[in-house]
Each structure stands twice: as structure tokens, then as C-alpha cells.
ROLUMPA-239715 format. One line per field, with one value per atom (N, C-alpha, C): x, y, z; residue in one letter; residue number from 1; atom name. Coordinates in steps of 0.05 Angstrom, whole numbers, padded with zeros to 5 digits, m for minus. Example, Ala and Ser with C-alpha at 12.3 -4.5 7.8 and 13.67 -1.06 7.14 Angstrom:
% residues 2
xx: c(00264  00246  00264  00257  00273  00258)
yy: c(m00114  m00090  m00066  m00045  m00021  00001)
zz: c(00156  00156  00156  00142  00143  00157)
rest: c(A  A  A  S  S  S)
nr: c(1  1  1  2  2  2)
atom: c(N  CA  C  N  CA  C)
//
This chain:
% residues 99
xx: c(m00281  m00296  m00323  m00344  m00372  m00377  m00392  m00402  m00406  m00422  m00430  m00405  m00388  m00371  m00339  m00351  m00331  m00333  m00370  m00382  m00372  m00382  m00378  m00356  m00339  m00317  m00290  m00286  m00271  m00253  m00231  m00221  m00232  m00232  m00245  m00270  m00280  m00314  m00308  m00296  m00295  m00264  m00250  m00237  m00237  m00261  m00269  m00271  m00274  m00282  m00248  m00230  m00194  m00193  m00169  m00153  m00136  m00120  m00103  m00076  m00071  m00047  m00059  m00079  m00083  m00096  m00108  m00106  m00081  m00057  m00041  m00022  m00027  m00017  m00036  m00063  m00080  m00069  m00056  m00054  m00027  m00010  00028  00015  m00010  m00014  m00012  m00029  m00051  m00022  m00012  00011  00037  00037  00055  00054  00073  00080  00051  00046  00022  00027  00056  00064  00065  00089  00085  00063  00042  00013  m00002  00007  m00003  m00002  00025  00046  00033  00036  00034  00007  m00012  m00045  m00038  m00032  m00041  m00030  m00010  00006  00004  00005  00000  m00026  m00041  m00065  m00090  m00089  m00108  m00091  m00071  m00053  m00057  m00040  m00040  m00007  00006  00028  00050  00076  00088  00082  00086  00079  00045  00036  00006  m00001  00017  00009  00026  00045  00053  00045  00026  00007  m00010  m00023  m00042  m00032  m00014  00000  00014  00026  00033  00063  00080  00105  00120  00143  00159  00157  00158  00164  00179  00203  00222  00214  00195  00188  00169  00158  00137  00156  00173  00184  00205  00214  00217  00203  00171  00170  00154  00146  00137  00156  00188  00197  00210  00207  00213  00186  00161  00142  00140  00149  00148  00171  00194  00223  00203  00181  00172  00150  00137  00127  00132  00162  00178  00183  00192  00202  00178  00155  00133  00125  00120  00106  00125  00152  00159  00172  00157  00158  00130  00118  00097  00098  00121  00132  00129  00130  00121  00140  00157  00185  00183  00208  00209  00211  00187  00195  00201  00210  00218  00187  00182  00159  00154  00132  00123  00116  00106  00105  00115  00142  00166  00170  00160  00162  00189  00206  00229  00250  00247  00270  00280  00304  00321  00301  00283  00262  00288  00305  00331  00341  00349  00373  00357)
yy: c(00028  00005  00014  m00006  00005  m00002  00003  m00006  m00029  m00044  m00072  m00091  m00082  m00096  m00087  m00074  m00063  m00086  m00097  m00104  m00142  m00142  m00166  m00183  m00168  m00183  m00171  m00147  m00153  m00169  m00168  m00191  m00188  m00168  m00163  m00179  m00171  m00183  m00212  m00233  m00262  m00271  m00260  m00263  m00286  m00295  m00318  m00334  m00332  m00362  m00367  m00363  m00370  m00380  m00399  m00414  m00393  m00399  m00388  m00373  m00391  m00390  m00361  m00370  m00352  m00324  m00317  m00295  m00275  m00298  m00288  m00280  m00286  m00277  m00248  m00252  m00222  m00200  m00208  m00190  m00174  m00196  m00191  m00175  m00177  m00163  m00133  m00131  m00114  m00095  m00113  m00085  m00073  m00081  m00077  m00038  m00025  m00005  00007  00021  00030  00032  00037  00034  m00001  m00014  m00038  m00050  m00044  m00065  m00060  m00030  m00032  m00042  m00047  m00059  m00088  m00099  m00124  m00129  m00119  m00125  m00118  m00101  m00102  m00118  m00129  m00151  m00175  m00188  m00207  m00214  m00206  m00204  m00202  m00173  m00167  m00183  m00191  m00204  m00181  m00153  m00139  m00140  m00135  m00125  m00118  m00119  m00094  m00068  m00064  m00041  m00033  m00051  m00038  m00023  m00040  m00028  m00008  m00005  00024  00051  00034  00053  00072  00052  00051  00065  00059  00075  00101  00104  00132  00135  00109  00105  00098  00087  00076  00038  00029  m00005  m00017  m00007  m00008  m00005  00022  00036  00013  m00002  m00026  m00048  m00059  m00078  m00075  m00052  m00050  m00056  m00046  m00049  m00064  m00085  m00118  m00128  m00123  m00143  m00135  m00109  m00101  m00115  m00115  m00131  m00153  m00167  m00202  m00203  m00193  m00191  m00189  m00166  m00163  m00192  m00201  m00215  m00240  m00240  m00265  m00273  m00246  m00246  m00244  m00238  m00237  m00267  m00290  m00314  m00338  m00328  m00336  m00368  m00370  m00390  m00422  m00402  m00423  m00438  m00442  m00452  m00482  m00492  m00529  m00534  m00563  m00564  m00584  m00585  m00601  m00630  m00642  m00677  m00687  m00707  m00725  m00730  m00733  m00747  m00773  m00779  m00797  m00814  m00808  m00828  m00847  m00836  m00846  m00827  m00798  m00782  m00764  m00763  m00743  m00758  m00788  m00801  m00815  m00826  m00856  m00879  m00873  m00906  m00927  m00917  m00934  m00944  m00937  m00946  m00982)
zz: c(m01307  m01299  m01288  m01294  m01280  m01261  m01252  m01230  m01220  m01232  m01240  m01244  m01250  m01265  m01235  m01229  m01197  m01171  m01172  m01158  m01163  m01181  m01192  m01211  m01215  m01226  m01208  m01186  m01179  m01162  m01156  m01136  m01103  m01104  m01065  m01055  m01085  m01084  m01088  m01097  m01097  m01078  m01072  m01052  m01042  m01028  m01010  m01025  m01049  m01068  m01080  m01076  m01088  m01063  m01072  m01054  m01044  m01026  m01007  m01027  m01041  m01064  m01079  m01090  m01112  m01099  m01073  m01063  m01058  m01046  m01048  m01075  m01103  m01130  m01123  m01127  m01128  m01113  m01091  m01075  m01085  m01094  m01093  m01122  m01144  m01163  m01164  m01135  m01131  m01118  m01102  m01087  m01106  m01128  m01151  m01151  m01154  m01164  m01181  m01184  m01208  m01244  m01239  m01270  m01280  m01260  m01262  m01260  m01242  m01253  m01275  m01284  m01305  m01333  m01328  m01350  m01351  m01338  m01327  m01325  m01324  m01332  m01368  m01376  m01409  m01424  m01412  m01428  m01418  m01394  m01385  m01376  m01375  m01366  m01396  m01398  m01428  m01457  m01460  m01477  m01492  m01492  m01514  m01517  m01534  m01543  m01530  m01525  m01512  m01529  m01553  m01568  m01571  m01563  m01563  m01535  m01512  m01490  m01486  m01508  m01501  m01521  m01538  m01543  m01528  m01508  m01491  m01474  m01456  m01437  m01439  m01470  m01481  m01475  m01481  m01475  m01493  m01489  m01515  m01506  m01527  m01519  m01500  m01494  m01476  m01453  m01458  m01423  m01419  m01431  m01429  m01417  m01430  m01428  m01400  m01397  m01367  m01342  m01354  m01331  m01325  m01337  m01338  m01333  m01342  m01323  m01292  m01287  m01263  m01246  m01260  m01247  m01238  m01261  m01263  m01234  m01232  m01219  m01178  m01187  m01169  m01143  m01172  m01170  m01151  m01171  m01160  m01131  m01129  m01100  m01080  m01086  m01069  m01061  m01088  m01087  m01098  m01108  m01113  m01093  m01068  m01058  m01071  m01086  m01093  m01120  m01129  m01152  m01146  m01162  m01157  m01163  m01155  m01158  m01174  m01191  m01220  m01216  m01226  m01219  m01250  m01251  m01270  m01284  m01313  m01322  m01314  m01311  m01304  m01319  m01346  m01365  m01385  m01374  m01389  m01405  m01423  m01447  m01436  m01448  m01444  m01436  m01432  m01425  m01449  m01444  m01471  m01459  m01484  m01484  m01495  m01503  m01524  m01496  m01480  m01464  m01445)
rest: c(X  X  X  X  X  X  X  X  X  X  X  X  X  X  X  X  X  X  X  X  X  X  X  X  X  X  X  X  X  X  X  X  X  X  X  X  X  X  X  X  X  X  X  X  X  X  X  X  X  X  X  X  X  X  X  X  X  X  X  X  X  X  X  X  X  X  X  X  X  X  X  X  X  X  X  X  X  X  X  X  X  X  X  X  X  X  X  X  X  X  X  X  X  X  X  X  X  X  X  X  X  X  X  X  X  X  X  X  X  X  X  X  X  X  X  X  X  X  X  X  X  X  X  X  X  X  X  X  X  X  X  X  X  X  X  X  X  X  X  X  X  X  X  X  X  X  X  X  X  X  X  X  X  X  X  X  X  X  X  X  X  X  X  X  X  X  X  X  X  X  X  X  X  X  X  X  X  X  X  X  X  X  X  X  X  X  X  X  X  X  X  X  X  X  X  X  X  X  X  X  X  X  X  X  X  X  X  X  X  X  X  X  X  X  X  X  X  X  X  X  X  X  X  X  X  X  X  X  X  X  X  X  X  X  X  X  X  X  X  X  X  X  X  X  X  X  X  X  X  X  X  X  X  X  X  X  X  X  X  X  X  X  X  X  X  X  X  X  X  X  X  X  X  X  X  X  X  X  X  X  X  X  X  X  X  X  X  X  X  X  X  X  X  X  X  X  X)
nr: c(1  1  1  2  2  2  3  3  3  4  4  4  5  5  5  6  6  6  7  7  7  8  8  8  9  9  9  10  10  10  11  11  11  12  12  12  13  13  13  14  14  14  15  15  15  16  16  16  17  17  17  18  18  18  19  19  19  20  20  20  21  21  21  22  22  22  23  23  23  24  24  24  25  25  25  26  26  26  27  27  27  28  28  28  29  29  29  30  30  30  31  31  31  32  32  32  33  33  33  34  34  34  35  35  35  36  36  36  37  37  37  38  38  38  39  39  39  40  40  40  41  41  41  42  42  42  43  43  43  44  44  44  45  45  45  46  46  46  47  47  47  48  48  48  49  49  49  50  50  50  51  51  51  52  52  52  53  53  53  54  54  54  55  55  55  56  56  56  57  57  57  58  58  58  59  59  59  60  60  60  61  61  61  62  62  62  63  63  63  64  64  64  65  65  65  66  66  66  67  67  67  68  68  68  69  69  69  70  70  70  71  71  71  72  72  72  73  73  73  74  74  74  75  75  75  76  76  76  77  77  77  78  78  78  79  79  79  80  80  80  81  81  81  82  82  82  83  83  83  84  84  84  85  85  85  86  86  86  87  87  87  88  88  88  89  89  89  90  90  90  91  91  91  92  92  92  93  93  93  94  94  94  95  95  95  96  96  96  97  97  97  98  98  98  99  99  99)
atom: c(N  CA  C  N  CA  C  N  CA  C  N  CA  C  N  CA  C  N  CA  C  N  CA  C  N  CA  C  N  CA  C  N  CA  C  N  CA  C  N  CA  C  N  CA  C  N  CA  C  N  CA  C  N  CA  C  N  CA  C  N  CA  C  N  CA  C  N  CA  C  N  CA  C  N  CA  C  N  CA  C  N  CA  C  N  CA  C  N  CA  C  N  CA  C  N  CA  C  N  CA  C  N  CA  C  N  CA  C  N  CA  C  N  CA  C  N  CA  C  N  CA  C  N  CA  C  N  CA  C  N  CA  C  N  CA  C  N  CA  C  N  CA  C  N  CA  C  N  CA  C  N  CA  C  N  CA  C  N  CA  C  N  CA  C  N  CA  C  N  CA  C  N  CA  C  N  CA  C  N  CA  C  N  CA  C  N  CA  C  N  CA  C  N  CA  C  N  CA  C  N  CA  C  N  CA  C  N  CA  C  N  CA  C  N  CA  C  N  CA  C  N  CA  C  N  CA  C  N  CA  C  N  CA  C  N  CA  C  N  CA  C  N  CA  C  N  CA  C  N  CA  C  N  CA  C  N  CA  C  N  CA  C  N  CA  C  N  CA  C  N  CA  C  N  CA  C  N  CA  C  N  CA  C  N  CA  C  N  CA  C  N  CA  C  N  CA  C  N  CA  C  N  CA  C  N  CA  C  N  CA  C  N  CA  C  N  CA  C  N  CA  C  N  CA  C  N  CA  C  N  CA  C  N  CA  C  N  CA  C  N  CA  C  N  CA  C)
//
């Protein structure tokens, strides 16, 4: 990463401009394992592959797919309080319009 691009696109540097919520995803990101965030940025993040990012990484697919979901698992339990809880549609779609 350059300089410029250290300065200006990372999270430290706009910090203040996220809501409260979404600092705290960056952060539960940021404190992830180093294999796991890395997993978890090339696939979830850059949208590459499991098999491409274990190109990239120099692993097998598996060793990818481990540890994205040892991430995601990680994730969970970090923010996993900020889930929105499931309401009924509102527009009527998903219900018996029949009944």
C-alpha cells in the first residue's frame, strides 16, 4: 500500500466519519488473527475466490476456507450483537394473500 493510499483510504484516517456500529465491524476486522484477516479481506472484501485467494496466499482451498470461517465465527462473536432482528414483511410479500 502507498502512501497516499495509507493516508487516505485507510480506516484510522476516516474513523470519525462511520457511525458507531460500523467502527466497531473495522475494529472486530482489524483485531482478527493475521491469517484470518487475511482470508477474510481477499474473499470477502476484494471478492476473489476461495481458490484464488489461495493462490494468493500460497495455501490450499481448505486452508482458505478455514480460515474465513474461523473468521466470520470470529466476527460473530465480536458484533454479533448488532444483527437486526427479523420482522414480518410489511408489505404483505411472503405471506397467504389466499387466506
Amino acid at each position: 500500500m502507498n502512501r497516499r493510499c495509507r493516508s487516505s483510504c485507510g480506516t484510522r484516517s476516516s474513523a470519525s466519519q462511520v457511525s458507531p456500529n460500523t467502527a466497531r465491524i473495522l475494529a472486530a476486522i482489524e483485531g482478527l488473527p493475521d491469517d484470518e484477516r487475511e482470508a477474510f479481506n481477499l474473499v470477502r472484501i476484494q471478492g476473489l475466490t476461495q481458490p484464488e485467494a489461495a493462490d494468493v496466499i500460497g495455501c490450499s482451498p481448505k486452508t482458505v476456507q478455514r480460515r474465513l470461517n474461523r473468521s466470520l465465527m470470529l466476527l460473530a462473536e465480536a458484533v454479533g450483537d448488532l444483527r437486526r432482528p427479523a420482522t414480518p414483511p410489511q408489505d404483505g410479500f411472503g405471506s397467504d394473500a389466499s387466506a
